[in-house]
N, C-alpha and C positions, 0 to 999 in steps of 0.2 A: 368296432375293431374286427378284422378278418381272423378270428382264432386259426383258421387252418394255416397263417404263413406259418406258426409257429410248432407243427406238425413233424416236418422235416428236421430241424433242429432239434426238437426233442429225441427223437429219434435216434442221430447220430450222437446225440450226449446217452444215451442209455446204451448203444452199441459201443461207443469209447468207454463207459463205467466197465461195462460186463467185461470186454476184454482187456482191463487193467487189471481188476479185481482179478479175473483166472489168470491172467497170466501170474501175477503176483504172488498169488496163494500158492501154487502149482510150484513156483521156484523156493515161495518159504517153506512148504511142505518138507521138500526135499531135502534142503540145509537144514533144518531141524531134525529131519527123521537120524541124517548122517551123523548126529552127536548123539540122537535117542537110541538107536542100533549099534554104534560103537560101546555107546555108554553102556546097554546094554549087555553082549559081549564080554564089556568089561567085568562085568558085577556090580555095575553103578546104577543105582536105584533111581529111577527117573519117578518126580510127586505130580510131574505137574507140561501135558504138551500142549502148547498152546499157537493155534492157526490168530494170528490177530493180536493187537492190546485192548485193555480198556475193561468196558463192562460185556460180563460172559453172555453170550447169545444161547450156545448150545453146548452140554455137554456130558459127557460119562466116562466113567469107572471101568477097567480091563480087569482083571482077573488078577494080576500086580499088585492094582491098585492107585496105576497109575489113572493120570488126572485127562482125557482129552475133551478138547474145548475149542470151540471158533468163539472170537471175541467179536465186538462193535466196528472195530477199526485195524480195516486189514492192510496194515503199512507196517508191517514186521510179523514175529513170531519169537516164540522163544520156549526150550527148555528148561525145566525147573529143576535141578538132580536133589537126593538128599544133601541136607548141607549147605546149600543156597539160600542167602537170605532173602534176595529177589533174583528177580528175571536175568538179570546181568550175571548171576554167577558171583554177588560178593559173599565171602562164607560166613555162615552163621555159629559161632563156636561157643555156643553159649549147650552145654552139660549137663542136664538135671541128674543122669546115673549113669553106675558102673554099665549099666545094660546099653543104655543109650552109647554108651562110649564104645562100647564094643559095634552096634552096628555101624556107627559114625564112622569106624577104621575101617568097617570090610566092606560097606557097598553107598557113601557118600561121595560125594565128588573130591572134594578137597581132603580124604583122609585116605583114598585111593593111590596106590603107585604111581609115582612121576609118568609112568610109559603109560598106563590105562588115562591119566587125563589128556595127558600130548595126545594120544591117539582120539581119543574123544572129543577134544575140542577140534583136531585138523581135519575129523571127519566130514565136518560141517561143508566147508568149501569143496573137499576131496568130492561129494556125492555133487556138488554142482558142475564139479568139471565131468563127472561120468553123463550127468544126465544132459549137459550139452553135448557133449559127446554121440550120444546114444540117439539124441536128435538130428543133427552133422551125418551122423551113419547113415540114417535110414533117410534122409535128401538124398542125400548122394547114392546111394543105393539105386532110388526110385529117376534121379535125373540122368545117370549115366554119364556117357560122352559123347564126341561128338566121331561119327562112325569115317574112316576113309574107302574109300574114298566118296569122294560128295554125294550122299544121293537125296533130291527133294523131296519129307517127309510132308510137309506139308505147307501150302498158298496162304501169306498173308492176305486178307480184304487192302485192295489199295483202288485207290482212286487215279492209278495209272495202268496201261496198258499191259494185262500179265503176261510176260515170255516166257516164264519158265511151266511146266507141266508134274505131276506126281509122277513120279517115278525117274526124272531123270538125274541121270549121274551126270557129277562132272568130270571131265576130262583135263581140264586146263582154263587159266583164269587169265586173259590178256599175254598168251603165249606161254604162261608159266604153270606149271605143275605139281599140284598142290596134294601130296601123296600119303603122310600120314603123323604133318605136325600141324594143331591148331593156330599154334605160334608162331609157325611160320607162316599162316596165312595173314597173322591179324599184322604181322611186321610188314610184310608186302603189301599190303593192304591201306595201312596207315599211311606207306608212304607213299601210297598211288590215291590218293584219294583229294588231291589237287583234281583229279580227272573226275569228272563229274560223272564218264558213262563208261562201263568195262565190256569187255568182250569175253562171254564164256563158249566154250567149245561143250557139249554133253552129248551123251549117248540116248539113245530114245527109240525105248522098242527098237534095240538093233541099229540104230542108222546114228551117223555122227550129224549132228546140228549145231552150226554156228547161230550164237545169238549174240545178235551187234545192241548197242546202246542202250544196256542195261544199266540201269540208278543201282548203282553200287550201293549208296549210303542213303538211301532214302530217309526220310525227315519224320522218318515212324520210331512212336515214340515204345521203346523193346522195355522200360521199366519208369514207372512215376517215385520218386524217391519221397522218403515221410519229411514232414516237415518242411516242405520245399514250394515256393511259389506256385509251381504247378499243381501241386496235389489240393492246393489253396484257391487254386482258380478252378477245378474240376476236370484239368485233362486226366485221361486214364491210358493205361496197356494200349495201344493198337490203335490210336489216333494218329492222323497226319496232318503236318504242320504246314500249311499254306502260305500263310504269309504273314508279316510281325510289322506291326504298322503301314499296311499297305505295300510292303517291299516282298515283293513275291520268293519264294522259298524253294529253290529245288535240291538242295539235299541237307545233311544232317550237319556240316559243318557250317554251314550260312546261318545256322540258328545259333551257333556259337557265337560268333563272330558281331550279329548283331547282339544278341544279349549284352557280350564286354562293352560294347561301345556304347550300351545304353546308358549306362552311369548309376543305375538304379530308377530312370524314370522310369511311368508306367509305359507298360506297351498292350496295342490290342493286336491280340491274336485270330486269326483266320485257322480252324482246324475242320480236316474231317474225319467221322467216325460212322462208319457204314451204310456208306452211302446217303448221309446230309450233313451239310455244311454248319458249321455255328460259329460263334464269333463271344469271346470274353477279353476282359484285361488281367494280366497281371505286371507283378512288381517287383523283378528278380533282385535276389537277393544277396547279399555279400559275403563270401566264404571265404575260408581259409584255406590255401588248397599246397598241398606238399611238392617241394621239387626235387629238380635231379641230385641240386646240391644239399642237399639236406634239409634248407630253410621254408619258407612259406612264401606265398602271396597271395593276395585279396585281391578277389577276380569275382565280376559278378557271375551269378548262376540260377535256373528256375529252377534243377532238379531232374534232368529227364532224362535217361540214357538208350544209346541207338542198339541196333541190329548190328551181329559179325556181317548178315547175308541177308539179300533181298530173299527168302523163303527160310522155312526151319528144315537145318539137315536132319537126318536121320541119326538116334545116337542108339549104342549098346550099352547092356547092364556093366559095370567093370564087378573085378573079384571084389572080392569082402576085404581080403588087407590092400587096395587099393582105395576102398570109401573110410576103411579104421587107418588107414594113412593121411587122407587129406580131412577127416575128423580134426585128426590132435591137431595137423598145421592151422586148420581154420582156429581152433582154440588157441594157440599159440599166439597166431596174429593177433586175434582179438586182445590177448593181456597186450600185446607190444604196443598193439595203437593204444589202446587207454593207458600206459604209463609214460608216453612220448607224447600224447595231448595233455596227460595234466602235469609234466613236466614245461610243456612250451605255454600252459598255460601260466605255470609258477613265475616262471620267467620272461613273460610279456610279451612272448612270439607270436601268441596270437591270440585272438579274442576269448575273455573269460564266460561270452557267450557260448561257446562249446561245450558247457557244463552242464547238462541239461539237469531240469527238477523233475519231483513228478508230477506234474500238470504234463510240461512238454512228456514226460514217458507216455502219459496215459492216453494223450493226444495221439502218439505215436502206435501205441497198440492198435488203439479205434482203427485207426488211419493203414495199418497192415492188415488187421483182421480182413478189412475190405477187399485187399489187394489178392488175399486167396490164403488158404489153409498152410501152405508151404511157406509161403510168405511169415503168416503169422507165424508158425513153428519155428522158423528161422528167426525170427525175434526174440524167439523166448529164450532159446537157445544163447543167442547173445547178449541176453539181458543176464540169466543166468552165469556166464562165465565172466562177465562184469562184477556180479553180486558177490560171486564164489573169491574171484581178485580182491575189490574193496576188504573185506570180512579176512586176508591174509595180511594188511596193513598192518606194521606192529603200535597199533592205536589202542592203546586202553581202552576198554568196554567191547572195542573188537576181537574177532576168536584171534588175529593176528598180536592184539596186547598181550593175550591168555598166556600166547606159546610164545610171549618174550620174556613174562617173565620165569615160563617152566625153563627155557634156557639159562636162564639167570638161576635161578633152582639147583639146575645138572649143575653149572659151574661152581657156585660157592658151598653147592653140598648140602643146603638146607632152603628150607623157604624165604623169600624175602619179608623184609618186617612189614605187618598189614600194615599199619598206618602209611608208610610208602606208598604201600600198594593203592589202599584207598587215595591218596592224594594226585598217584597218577591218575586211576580209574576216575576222577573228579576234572581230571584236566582233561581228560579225554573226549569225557562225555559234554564238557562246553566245547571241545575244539569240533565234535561232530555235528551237534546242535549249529555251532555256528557255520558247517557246512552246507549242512542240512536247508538254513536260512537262506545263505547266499546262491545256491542253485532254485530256490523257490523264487526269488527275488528276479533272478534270471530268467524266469518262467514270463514275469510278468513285461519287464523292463528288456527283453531282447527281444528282436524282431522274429 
């Protein structure tokens, strides 16, 4: 048996571990710190922080006295306050004395002010949204935008003829005049892109140059998407697509066009990537893709998206409430799309493969980590504002149950009856388990 095929493989299973485990940890980290620092704040005595479930790996005593600890099994975490009987926060009201009763009122969780537990358990999710947030920032910080007017920051590697040079600005794009909205290029753009070859006008060292029959849309591939046929076949960033069963390829929407019409059969790919040629199959796959009128349709897809521009323009840093603005929108969208897919999923719009478990996460991490530092950051980032959403679901065992029924609390003026309590937090915790199932299950049984 040749041990070394199995080299590779390994390999990429310990780079997919490492980067689900940090990212994972690094997100529980933080939604536990936000109830351990709230709770704090509060005057709520935290026994017990725990990175992980299970049997304890490592841990130690603060000054407190509180409890910190990495467990065996890092697929959650959890705060312990006084008062808590486990992990979940059901309360322990069991008294042995006056003395105890006294501390059980001033710095337990459940003997605490209505406002110090609301605030204690919303902190959870509140710190996942700052630290996506604070992630969002500093992308956008570091990507900028894109500068007007045009100028070439820098030459893609292609395997065609280069016409454009560093440093040239553009002037005008097939007569038109492209001055200081990116939208508006990509709207003329889109709708010129029937034309296979553009005409840019640019300046150069002073002198105006027309350049004729420039590949607008070339067939280079500007991002590999996770989980996506492509990223499963090994194209990467910065390959160009030649040709898809022997049907030669000369720009970026003829790979569309052939994909759809494939049906899901395999195809063999022709790509190049810096100067040689190679050749793989893949097996596009079938998405669910949103439209103008609101609904969906199932369109095959590999995963691969284009270039605005045959070269990368030049961008500038923007302000700081410019990146703290398109921060919160990128968070915002992220809750919208995940409450509109698992509504279209409730509702049968579209495939309950959308749901992914953690296998597919974990795949997913591996599979960004590769893609570059930014890449991975932006996932984490998304993963997090995911985590921080789920964990506001008013689900029993969730910090979202917690603060339904402290709602329930404000309104009737008193606690609701444990036994209640506990029969939700019993429903809850099967209805999550069996979510839990059904996305693992997904993991294995969707394509």
């Amino acid at each position: 048996m040749e041990y070394t095929l199995f080299v590779p493989q390994f390999g990429n299973f310990i780079i997919t571990l490492v980067a689900f485990i940090f990212c994972l940890s690094i997100i529980v980290f933080v939604h536990e710190f936000g109830h351990y620092f709230v709770g704090k704040l509060s005057g709520i005595h935290a026994e017990v922080f725990s990175i992980g479930f299970g049997p304890v790996l490592l841990s130690l005593y603060d000054k407190r006295g509180t409890k910190w600890q990495i467990a065996a099994f890092p697929f959650g975490g959890f705060v312990k306050f006084l008062g808590d009987k486990n992990s979940a926060s059901a309360p322990n009201l069991k008294i042995k004395s006056a003395k105890d009763a006294v501390i059980f009122k001033r710095a337990s969780m459940h003997g605490a002010p209505l406002w110090a537990r609301f605030m204690t358990v919303a902190a959870g999710p509140v710190f996942n949204f700052v630290f996506s947030g604070l992630i969002f920032f500093l992308i956008y910080m570091n990507q900028g935008t894109t500068m007007f007017p045009l100028k070439v920051e820098k030459l893609f590697d292609t395997p065609y003829k280069q016409k454009f040079e560093l440093g040239d600005v553009v002037r005008s794009v097939n007569g038109i005049v492209i001055e200081n909205d990116l939208n508006e290029f990509v709207s003329f753009a889109g709708n010129s892109f029937s034309k296979e070859f553009f005409t840019y006008v640019v300046e150069r060292n002073g002198r105006i140059v027309t350049l004729n029959d420039v590949l607008q849309n070339p067939p280079r591939i500007a991002q590999v998407l996770p989980k996506s046929a492509a990223i499963a076949a090994g194209l990467k960033k910065g390959d160009f697509i030649l040709s898809l069963n022997s049907e030669k390829i000369n720009n970026f929407n003829e790979i569309k066009k052939v994909v759809e019409a494939s049906q899901g059969e395999i195809l063999r790919i022709e790509y190049w990537r810096k100067g040689l040629v190679y050749e793989t199959n893949l097996k596009p796959l079938i998405v669910d893709v949103p439209t103008e009128t609101g609904g969906f349709e199932r369109i095959y897809r590999i995963g691969i998206v284009s270039d605005y521009f045959p070269f990368q323009p030049s961008t500038a840093k923007q302000s700081i409430s410019w990146a703290f603005a398109n921060s919160i929108e990128s968070i915002y969208l992220i809750m919208e799309g995940s409450v509109k897919g698992l509504y279209h999923i409730l509702f049968g719009n579209i495939s309950s493969c959308n749901l992914s478990g953690p296998i597919s996460i974990a795949e997913t991490s591996g599979q960004m980590v590769k893609q570059g530092s930014l890449n991975y950051l932006w996932f984490i980032a998304v993963l997090s504002t995911a985590i921080g959403m789920i964990n506001l679901f008013p689900i029993p065992v969730l910090d979202g149950g917690h603060l339904m029924f402290f709602a329930v609390e404000a309104i009737i003026g008193k606690k609701p009856d444990p036994n209640i309590v506990n029969t939700f937090m019993t429903v809850g915790f099967i209805l999550l388990v069996g979510l839990m199932l059904f996305s693992l299950f997904n993991d294995f049984l969707c394509p």
